[in-house]
Structure formats: C-alpha cells, structure tokens
C-alpha positions as CSV (number, residue, x, y, z in Angstrom):
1,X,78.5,98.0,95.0
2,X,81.4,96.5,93.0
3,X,83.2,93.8,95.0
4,X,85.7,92.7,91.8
5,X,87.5,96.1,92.5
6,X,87.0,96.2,88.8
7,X,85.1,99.2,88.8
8,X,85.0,103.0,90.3
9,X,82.7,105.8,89.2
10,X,82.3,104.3,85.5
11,X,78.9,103.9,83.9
12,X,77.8,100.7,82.4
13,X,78.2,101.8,78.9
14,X,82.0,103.3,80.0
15,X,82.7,100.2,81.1
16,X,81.6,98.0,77.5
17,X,83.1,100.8,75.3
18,X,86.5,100.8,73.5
19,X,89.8,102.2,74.8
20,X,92.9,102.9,72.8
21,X,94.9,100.4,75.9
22,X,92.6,97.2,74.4
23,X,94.6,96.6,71.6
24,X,97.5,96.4,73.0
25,X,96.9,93.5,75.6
26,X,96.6,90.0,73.8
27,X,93.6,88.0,74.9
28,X,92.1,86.9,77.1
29,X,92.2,90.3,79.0
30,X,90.2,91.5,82.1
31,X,89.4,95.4,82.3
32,X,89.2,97.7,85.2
33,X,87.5,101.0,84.8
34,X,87.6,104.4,86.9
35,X,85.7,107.6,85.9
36,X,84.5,110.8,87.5
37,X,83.5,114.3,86.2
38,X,85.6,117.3,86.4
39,X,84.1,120.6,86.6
40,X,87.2,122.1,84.5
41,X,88.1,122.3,80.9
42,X,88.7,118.8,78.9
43,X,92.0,120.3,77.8
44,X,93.1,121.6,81.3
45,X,92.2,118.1,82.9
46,X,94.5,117.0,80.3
47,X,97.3,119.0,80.7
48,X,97.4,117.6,84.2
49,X,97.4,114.0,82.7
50,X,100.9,115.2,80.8
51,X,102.4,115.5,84.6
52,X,101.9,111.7,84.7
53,X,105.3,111.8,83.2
54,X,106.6,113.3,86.3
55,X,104.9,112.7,89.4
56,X,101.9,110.0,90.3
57,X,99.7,111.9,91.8
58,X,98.4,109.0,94.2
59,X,99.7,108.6,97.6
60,X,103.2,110.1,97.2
61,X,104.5,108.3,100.1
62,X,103.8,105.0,98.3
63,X,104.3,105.8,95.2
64,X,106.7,108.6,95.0
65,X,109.2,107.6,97.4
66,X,107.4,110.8,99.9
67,X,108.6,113.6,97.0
68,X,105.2,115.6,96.6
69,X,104.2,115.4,92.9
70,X,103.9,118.9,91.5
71,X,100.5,121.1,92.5
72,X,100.6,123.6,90.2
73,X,101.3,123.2,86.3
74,X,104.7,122.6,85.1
75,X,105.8,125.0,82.3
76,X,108.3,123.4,79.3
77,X,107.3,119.8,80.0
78,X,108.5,117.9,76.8
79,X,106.7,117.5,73.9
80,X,104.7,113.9,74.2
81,X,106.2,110.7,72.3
82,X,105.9,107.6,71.8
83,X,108.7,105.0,74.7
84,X,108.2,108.2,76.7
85,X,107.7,107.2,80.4
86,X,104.6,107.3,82.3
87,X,104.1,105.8,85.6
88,X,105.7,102.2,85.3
89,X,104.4,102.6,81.7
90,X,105.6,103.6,78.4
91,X,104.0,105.7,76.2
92,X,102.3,103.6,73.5
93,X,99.8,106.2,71.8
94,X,98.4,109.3,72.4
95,X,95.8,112.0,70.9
96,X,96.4,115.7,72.7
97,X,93.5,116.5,74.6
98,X,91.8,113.4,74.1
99,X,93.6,110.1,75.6
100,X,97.2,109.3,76.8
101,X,97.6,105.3,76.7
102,X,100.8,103.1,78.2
103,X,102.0,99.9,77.9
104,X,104.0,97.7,80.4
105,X,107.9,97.9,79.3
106,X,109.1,94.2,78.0
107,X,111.3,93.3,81.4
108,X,108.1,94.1,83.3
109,X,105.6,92.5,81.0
110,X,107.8,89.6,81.3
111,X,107.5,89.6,85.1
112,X,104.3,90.7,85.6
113,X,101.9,89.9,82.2
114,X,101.2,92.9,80.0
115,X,99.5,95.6,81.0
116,X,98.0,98.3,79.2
117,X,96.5,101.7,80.4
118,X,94.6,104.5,78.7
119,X,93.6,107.9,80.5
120,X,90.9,109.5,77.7
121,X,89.2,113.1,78.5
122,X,85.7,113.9,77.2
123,X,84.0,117.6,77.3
124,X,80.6,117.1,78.9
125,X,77.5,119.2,77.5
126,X,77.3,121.9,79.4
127,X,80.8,122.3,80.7
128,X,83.6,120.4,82.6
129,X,84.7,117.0,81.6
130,X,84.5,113.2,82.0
131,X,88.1,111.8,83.3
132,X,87.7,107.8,82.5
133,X,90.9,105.3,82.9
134,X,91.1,102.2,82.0
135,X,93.7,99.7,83.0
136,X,93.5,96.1,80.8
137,X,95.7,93.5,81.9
138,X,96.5,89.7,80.4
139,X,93.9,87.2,81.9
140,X,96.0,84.2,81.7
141,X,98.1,82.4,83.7
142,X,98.5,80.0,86.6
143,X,96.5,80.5,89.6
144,X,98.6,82.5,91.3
145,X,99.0,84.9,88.6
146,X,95.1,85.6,88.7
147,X,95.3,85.9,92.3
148,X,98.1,88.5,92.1
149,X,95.6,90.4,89.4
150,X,92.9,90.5,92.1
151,X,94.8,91.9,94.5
152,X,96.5,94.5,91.9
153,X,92.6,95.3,91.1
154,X,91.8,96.3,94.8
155,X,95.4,98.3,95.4
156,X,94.9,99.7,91.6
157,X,91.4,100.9,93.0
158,X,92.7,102.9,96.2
159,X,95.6,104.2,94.3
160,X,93.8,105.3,91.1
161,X,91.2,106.7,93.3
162,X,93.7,109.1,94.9
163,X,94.7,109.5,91.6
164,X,92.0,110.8,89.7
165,X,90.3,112.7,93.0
166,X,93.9,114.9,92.6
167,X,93.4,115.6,89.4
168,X,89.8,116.4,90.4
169,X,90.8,118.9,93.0
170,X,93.6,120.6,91.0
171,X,92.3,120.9,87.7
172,X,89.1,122.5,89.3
173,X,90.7,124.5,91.4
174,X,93.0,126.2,88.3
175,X,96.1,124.3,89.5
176,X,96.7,126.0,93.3
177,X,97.1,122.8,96.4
C-alpha cells in the first residue's frame, strides 16, 4: 500500500517511464501516478479526455460548483489547441488519441509552483485500454510549500480517483450515466 498518496493503480514501470508533463516542470520535480484499464476503445476513452475542457468529472459538488459534468458525449466540442483550458490547466501539448498534457497558467504557477499534467491512452493487447495520468509538480520550496504538496498528493488521489473511475464507467458503458 502506498502511503505518499503518490501512487493509484500504476505499475512500477508506469511509474519510472516518461510523460509528455515531465518536461515542462523544472527540477527538482516529484511525480504522482494514477492508472487503470478500460475495457473500451483507446480512442473512445480519449474522446472523453477532450470533455476535460468542459466538466471535471470528479466530485462535481467540489469541483464543479454542483453542475453535473456531461454523461454522454458532447458533439462539436472545439478542435484541440494549444492555451486551451483544461481543468485549472492549460493546454501545453497534445497527440489525438494518445496523450492530452497541461500546464499550470503563470498567475497560478506563481502562487502555487508549476504544475504539469499529462492524461496518455494506450490500446491493450487484446482489447480495451490503459488510462495513466500523471501529475509532476516543482519539488522545491520552503517547508510549508512541501507540506502543501503532500496534502495536494492525498486530495489529488481522491479526486483523480473519482476522476478516472468516471471515465471508466462511461467510456465502457458507450457514454449512457
């Protein structure tokens, strides 16, 4: 069991490999890894992934003010760019069907250290899909700044969790709540 809240679902090798969010976090930089398998299309368990430029898909009464993020597909959704909003992230770099990565906006960076984040799909043989995110984050700072990053580890964890066990639900279950 992972105490560091570091970690959820990821394998050991998930957690050493190389995200498109590392590069964009100066270091030193801690990582925190989530992962699960989704029994759905890479590319459909992507196209939900564009909806994080709507809705968060966590716990909307947290995190989206108690508006329900959308359960079924959205149709006409803009085209993905580059300063395009996602979460409290902006869109830094993406590849369609394979990885949608955000970075902290400046005033935010400024308050809270640079962040970076990259949700990456891979088919698995046999069918379905791996779903890993990882979140990096800036490792320095005075004590209470890593004692903040702890406690954004553990409420990252539960809200990420949500996260990705939504996406599970829906993208397996062809977009119907």
């Amino acid at each position: 069991m992972n105490l560091s809240g570091r970690v959820w679902g990821a394998t050991g090798p998930e957690q050493e490999a190389s995200y498109p969010c590392d590069r964009l976090v100066a270091a030193p930089a801690e990582g925190w890894t989530r992962a699960l398998d989704v029994a759905a299309p890479a590319e459909h368990v992507f196209r939900w992934l564009r909806q994080l430029t709507l809705a968060p898909y966590s716990y909307d009464w947290i995190d989206f003010r108690g508006q329900r993020s959308p359960h079924t597909l959205v149709e006409g959704l803009p085209e993905l760019a580059v300063g395009q909003p996602l979460l409290v992230f902006e869109i830094a770099d993406f590849e369609t069907g394979r990885h949608l990565t955000g970075v902290l906006p400046a005033q935010r960076a400024a308050r809270h250290g640079q962040m970076a984040v990259s949700y990456t799909v891979r088919p698995l043989e046999g069918g379905g899909c791996r779903l890993v995110v990882k979140v990096v984050a800036e490792a320095k700072g005075a004590l209470t700044h890593r004692l903040r990053r702890r406690l954004l580890a553990w409420g990252d964890l539960v809200m990420m969790r949500k996260q990705l066990l939504t996406f599970k639900k829906l993208a397996e279950q062809g977009g119907v709540a």
